[in-house]
N, C-alpha and C positions, 0 to 999 in steps of 0.2 A: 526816789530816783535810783538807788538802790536796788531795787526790785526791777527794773527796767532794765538796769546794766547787766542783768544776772540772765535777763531772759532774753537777752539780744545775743548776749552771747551764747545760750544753749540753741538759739534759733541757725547761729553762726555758725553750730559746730554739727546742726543737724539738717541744716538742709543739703549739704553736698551729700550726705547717703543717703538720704529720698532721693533728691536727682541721680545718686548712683543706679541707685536701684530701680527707678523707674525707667533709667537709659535700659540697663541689663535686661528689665521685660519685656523692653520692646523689641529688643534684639533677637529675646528668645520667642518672639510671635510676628516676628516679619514672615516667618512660612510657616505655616499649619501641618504640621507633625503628626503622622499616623504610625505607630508603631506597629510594625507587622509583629507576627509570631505572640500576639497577645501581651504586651510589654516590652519593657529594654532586657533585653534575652544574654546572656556573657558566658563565664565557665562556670560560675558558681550561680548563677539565675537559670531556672528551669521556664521553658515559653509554658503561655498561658497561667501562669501561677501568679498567685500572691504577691513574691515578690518581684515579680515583671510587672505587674501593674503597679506597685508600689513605686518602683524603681521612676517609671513612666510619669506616674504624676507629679511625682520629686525632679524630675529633669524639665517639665512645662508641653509635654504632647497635648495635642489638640484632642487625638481619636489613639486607641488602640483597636488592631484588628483580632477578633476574637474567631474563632472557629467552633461552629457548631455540630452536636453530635447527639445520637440518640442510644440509650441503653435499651437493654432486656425487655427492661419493665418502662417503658417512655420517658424514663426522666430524660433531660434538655443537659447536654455537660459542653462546659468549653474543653474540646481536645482535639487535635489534628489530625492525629494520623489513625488510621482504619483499623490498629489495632494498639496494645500497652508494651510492645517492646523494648521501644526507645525510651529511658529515663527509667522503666518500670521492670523490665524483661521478662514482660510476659505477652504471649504470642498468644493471643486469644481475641479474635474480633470486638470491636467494641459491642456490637449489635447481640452479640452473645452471653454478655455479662450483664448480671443486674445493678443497680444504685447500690445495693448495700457490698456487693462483692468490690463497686471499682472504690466506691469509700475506703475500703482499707488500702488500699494499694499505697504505698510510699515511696517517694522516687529516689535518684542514687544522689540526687541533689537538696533531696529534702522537702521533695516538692507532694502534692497531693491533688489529683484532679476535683475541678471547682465544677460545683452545678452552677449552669447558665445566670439562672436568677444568683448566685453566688459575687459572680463576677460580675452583672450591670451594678448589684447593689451597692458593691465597692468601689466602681465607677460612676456613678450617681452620687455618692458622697464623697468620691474625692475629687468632679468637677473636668473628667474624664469622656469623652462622647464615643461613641462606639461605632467600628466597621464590621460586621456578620458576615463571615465566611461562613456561608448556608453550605455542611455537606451530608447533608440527610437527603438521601434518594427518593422518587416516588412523590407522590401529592395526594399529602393528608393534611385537608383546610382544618380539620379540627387542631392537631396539633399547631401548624401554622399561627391559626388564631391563637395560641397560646404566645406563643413567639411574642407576635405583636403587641399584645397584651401585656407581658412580660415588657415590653419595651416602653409602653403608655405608664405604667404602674411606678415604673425609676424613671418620670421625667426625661425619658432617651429618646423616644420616638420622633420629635421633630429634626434631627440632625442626621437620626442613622442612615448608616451608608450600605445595603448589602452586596454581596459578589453572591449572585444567584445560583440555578440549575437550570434547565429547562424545562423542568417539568414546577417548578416551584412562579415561573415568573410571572403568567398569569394572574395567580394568586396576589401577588405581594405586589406588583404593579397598582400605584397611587397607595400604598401604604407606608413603602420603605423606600427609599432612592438607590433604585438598582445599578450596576455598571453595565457600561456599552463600550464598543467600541463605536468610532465615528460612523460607520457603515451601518452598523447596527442602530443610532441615535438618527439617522440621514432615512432609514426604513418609519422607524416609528413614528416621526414628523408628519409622516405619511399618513396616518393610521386615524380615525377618528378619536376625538376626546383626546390627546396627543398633549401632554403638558409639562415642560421643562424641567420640571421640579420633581417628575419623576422618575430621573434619569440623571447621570454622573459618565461623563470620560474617563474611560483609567485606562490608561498606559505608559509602558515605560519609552515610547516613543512618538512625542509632542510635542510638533510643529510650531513655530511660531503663527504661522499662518491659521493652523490647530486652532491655538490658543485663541486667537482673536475670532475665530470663526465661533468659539464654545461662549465668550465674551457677550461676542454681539446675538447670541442665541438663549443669553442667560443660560448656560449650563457648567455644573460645575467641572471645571477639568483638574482629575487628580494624575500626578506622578508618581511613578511606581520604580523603586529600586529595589532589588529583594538579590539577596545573595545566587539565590539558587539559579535565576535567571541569567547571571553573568559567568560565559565560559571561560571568559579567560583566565591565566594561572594569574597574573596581579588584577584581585578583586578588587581591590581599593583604588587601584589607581583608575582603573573602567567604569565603579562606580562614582569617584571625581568627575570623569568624565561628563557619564551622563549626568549626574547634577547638573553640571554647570551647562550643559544643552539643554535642559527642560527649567533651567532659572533666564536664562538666556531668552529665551520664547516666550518668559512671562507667566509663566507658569507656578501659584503661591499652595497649591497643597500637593501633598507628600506623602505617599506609601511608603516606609522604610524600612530597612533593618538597622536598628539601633545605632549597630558601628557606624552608619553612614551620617548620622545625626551632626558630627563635626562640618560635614560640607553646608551646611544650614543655619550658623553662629555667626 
């Protein structure tokens, strides 16, 4: 009897923190969270790095968005911007440098550019799904087919989400689930062999009527908040804003920038 009193009680003192805690997860996946900029991005966290995905999987994002890029020598790198000046300062195209030169490079934040395969593998093991900002120019299937492969090989490829080119979409149409806009999704419906699943809404302005219309079409519709798109001098409070008009409309997944991740709890 003894035994019974002892165990009713540890059961008494532990189920309120499973219910805690099972409340707290569900709160933090009421909306499905895509970290723009490769991670939770801040003043000491460098975008696309280590600890932006780290940071990401520790806060419960659904997707970060990665940015794709190509060196000298073809290696596959997550980095954004066209050249290493920002974080790096170095002003030298990426297209110009090879894998072993951008390998040493060290940021002011302590950060270090990740090969492609670098960043799925550490989002594959930490339960992390991935959005491909494709910005390699031109259309090389061989490379491509790396890509995707590179996607097959970490378990990513049934979820990912890309943001295309034009000259890339072709290719990756029925492979990766590209972005449209509605006009662009209302064209393709059009098109023979035409199928839902491989295609996604994203924008930062989504309709209720939108939304029910991507619903009843089976299509996913994502919402997009991203700093740099909001002009106004109070970022925060515009990006409140639009939250709450594309939560409003029904609308459960999320392009963001970190900061905004509070309108989402």
């Amino acid at each position: 009897m003894r035994h019974i009193a002892i165990l009713a009680l540890l059961l008494a003192l532990l189920v309120p923190d499973a219910l805690a805690q099972k409340t707290s997860k569900q709160n933090k996946t009421k909306y499905s969270l895509i970290a723009h900029r490769g991670g939770v991005v801040d003043s000491v966290t460098a975008e696309n790095s280590l600890a932006a995905l780290q940071k990401a999987a520790d806060r419960g994002y659904w997707m970060v968005e990665i940015d794709l890029r190509l060196t000298k020598d073809s290696v596959l790198i997550t980095h954004h911007d066209r050249n290493f000046k920002r974080y790096y300062g170095v002003d030298t195209p990426v297209g110009e440098m090879t894998w072993q030169e951008v390998s040493q490079l060290v940021g002011d934040r302590g950060n270090k550019v990740l090969k492609f395969e670098e960043t799925l593998r550490f989002c594959s093991e930490n339960g992390l799904e991935v959005m491909v900002d494709n910005k390699i120019r031109g259309y090389d299937p061989v490379l491509f087919h790396k890509v995707v492969d590179l996607l097959k090989q970490y378990n990513l490829h049934s979820n990912a989400l890309m943001i295309g080119t034009e000259e890339s979409t072709e290719f990756f149409t029925g492979k990766i689930r590209l972005s449209c806009t509605r006009q662009q999704l209302e064209d393709n419906m059009k098109k023979p062999g035409y199928k839902a699943s491989d295609y996604y809404l994203f924008s930062g302005d989504i309709s209720q009527e939108e939304a029910v219309w991507a619903r009843k079409n089976k299509i996913l519709a994502v919402g997009v908040i991203n700093a740099w798109g909001i002009k106004s001098d109070d970022k925060i409070a515009e990006a409140r804003s639009r939250a709450d008009a594309l939560k409003a409309s029904g609308v459960k997944h999320f392009q963001i920038d970190s900061v905004f991740d509070v309108f989402f709890q």
